[in-house]
C-alpha positions as CSV (number, residue, x, y, z in Angstrom):
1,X,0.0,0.0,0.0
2,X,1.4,3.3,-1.4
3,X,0.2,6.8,-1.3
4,X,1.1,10.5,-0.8
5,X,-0.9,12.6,1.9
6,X,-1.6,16.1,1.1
7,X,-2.9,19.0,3.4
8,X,-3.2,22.6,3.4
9,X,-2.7,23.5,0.1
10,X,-4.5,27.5,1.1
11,X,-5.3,28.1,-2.5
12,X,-1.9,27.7,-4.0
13,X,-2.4,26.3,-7.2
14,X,1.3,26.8,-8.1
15,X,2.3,24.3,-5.1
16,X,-0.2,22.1,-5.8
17,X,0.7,22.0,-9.4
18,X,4.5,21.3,-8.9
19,X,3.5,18.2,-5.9
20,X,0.7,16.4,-8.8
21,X,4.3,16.1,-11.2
22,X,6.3,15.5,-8.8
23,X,3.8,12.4,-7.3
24,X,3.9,11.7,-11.0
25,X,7.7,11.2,-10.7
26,X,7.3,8.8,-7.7
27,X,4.5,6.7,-9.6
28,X,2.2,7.7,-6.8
29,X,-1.3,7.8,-8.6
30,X,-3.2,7.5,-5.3
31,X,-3.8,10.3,-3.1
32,X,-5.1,11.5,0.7
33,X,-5.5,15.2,1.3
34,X,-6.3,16.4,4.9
35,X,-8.3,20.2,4.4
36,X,-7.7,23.6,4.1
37,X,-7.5,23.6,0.4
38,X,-8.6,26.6,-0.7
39,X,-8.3,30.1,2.3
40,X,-5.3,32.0,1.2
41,X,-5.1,35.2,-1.4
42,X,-3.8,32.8,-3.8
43,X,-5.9,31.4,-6.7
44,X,-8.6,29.0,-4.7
45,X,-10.2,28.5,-8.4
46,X,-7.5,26.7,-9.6
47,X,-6.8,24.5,-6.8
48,X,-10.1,23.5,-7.0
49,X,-10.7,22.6,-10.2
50,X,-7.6,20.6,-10.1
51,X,-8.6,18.5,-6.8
52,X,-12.3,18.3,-7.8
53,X,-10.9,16.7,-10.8
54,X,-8.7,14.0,-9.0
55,X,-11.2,13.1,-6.8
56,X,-8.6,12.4,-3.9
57,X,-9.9,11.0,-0.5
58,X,-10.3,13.7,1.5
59,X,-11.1,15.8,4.9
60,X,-12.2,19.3,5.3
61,X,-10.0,21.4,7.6
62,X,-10.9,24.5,9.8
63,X,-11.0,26.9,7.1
64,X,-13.0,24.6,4.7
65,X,-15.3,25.1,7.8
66,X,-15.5,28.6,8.1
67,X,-16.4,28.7,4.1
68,X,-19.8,26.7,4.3
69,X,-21.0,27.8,7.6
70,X,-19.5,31.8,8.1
71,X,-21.3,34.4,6.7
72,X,-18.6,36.1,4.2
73,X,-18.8,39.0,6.7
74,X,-17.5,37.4,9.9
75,X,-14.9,35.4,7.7
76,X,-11.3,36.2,8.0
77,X,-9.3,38.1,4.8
78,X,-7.7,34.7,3.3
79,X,-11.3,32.9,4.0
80,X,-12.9,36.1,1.9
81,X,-10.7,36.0,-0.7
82,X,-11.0,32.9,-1.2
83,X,-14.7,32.4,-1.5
84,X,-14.8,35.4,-3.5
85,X,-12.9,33.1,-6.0
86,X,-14.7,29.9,-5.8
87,X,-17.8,28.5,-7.1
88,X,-21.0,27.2,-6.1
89,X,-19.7,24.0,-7.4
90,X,-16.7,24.5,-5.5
91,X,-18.3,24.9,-2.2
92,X,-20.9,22.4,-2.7
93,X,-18.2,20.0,-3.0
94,X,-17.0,21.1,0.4
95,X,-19.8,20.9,1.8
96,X,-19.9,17.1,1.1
97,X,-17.0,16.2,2.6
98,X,-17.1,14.5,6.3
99,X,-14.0,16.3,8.8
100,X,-12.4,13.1,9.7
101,X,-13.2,9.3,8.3
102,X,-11.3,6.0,8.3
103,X,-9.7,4.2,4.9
104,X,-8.1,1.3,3.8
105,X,-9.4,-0.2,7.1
106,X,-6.7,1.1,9.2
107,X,-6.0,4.7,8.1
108,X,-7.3,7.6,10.2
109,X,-8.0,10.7,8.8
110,X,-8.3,14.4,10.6
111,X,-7.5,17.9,10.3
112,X,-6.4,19.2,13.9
113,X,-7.4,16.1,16.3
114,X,-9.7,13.6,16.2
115,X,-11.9,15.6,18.2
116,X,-11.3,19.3,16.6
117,X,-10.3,20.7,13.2
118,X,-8.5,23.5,14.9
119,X,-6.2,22.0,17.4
120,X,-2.9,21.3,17.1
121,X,-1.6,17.5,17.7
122,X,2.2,17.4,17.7
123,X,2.5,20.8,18.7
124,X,1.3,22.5,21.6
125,X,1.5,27.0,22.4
126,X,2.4,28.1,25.3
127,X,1.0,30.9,27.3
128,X,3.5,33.8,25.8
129,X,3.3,32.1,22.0
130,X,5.8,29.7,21.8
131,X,5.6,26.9,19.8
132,X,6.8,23.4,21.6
133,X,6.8,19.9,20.7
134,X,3.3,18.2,22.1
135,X,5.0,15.5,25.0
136,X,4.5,11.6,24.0
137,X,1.2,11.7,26.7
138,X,-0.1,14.9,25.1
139,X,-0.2,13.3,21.9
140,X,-1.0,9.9,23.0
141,X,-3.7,11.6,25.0
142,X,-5.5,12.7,22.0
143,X,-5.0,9.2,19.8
144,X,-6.9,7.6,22.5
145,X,-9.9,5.3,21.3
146,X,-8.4,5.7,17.5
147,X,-7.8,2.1,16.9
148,X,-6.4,2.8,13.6
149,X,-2.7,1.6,13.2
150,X,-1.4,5.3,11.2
151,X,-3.1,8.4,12.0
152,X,-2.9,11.5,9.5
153,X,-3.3,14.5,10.9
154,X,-2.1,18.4,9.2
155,X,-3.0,21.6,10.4
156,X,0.1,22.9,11.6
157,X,1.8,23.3,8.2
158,X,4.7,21.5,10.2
159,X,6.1,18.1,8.8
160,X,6.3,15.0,11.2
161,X,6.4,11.7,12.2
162,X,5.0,10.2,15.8
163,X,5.5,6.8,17.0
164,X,3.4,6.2,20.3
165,X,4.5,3.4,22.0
166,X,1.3,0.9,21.2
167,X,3.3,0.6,17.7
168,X,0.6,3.1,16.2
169,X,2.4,6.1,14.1
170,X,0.9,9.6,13.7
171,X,2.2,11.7,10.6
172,X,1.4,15.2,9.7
173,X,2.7,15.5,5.9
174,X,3.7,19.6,6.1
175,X,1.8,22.0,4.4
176,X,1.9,22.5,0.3
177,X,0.7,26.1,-0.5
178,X,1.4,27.6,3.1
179,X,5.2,27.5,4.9
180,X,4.3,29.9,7.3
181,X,2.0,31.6,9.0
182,X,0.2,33.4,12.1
183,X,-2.7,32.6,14.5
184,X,-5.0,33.8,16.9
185,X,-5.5,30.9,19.3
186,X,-5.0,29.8,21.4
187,X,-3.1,32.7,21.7
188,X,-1.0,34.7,19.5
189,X,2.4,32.8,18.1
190,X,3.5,31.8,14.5
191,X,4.7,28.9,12.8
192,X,7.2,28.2,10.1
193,X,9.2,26.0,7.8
194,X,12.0,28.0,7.0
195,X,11.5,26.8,3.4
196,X,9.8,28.2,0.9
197,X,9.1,24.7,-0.7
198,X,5.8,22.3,-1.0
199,X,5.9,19.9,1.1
200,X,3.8,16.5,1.0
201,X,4.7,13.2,2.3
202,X,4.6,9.0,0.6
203,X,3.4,6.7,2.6
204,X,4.0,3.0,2.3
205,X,3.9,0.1,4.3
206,X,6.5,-2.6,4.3
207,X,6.8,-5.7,6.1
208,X,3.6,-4.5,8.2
209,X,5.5,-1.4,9.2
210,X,4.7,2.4,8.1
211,X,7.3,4.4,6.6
212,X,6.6,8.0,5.6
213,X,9.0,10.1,3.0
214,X,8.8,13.8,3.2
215,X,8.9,15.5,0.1
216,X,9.8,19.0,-0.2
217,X,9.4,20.0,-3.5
218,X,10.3,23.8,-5.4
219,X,8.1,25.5,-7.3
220,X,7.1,29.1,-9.1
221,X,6.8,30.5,-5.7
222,X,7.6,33.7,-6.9
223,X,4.0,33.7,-8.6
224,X,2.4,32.8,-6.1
225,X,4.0,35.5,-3.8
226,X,3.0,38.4,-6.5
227,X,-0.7,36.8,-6.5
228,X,-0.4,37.8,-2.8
229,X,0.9,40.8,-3.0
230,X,-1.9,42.1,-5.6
231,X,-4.1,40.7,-2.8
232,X,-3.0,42.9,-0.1
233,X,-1.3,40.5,1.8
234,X,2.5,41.4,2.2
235,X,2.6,39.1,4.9
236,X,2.0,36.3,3.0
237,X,4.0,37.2,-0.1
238,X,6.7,37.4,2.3
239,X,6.0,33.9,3.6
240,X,5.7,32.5,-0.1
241,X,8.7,33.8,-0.8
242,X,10.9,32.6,1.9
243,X,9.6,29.6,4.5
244,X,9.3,32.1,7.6
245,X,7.1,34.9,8.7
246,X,9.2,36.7,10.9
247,X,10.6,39.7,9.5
248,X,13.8,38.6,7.9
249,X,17.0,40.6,8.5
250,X,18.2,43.3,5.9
């Protein structure tokens, strides 16, 4: 059993673009993707007219969320944006899509956590915004009654694999359209790759045992950044452009 896992593409076309030839390099022709697909001040049209077409097993994230059930006035600028872009068709097809489900028998499926799309698994914020690795019982905390032997889980933009000591492994694949970003909650604090690159993972199991490649894959970022830009959203651009979303040193 082979098969990439996809998540938080944000309306990046571009990304998504350059991870479909790149799959197509690995002979992976089957495909998970775990939400957020579309929020970003990108191209969300694009992005889904390409997944919509591939039909790939897949989860709705947070923002996929706030898109079917927020009026466009209490949405956020990247949700706005976005929906501005997209179709009825488009968000129909969100719509129909369940936030967490089980396939191939043993293969969990979730945004944030099995319990929310907006929580962060392997990472936990502290108080005063910084980011930390979630402790072994934290994570293992949240796995509990998941009887699936690999857990997929995204959200973070941050790529990982977890090994919890029951032999059950939990990977979040990295983001493909978004290296880095801010949040709200629980309280302020960014994250970031320090890459501009795509990233997605393959997922294979041998000899009864997952193993998980992380593929980080470049692309016409540039494009994606002056999509951005003509957006209003110099924070982003920046992002795109570089992996981080700190200001950067002249």
């Amino acid at each position: 059993m082979k098969f990439a896992v996809l998540a938080d593409i944000h309306g990046n076309s571009y990304a998504l673009e350059a991870v479909l030839k790149d799959m197509e390099a690995q002979k992976v022709t089957t495909a998970i993707n775990l939400g957020d697909f579309f929020s970003g001040p990108i191209d969300a049209a694009a992005t889904a007219d390409l997944l919509i077409e591939r039909n790939f097993i897949s989860v709705r994230g947070n923002h996929d969320r706030y898109l079917i059930e927020q009026a466009w006035s209490d949405m956020g600028p990247s949700d706005q944006v976005a929906f501005d872009q997209l179709s009825k068709k488009h968000i129909d097809w969100i719509a129909d899509l369940p936030s967490t489900r089980t396939v191939f028998d043993e293969v969990f499926l979730c945004h944030g956590t099995p319990k929310s799309d907006n929580t962060y698994w392997l990472e936990r914020v502290e108080d005063n915004g910084t980011v930390r690795t979630a402790t072994l019982e934290e994570i293992s905390h949240e796995a509990a009654g998941i009887e699936a032997s690999l857990m997929l889980c995204a959200h973070t933009h941050i790529p990982r694999c977890v090994r919890l000591l029951d032999g059950r492994t939990i990977i979040n694949p990295g983001s493909v359209g978004c290296p880095a970003y801010d949040d709200e909650t629980p309280v302020y604090h960014h994250m970031q790759t320090g890459t501009p690159n795509a990233s997605y993972t393959v997922v294979e199991k041998l000899c009864g045992e997952w193993t998980a490649t992380f593929r980080s894959v470049p692309y016409a970022m540039s494009k994606a950044s002056e999509l951005a830009l003509r957006n209003g959203r110099n924070d982003w651009a920046r992002a795109l452009e570089t992996g981080w979303f700190e200001k950067l040193p002249d």
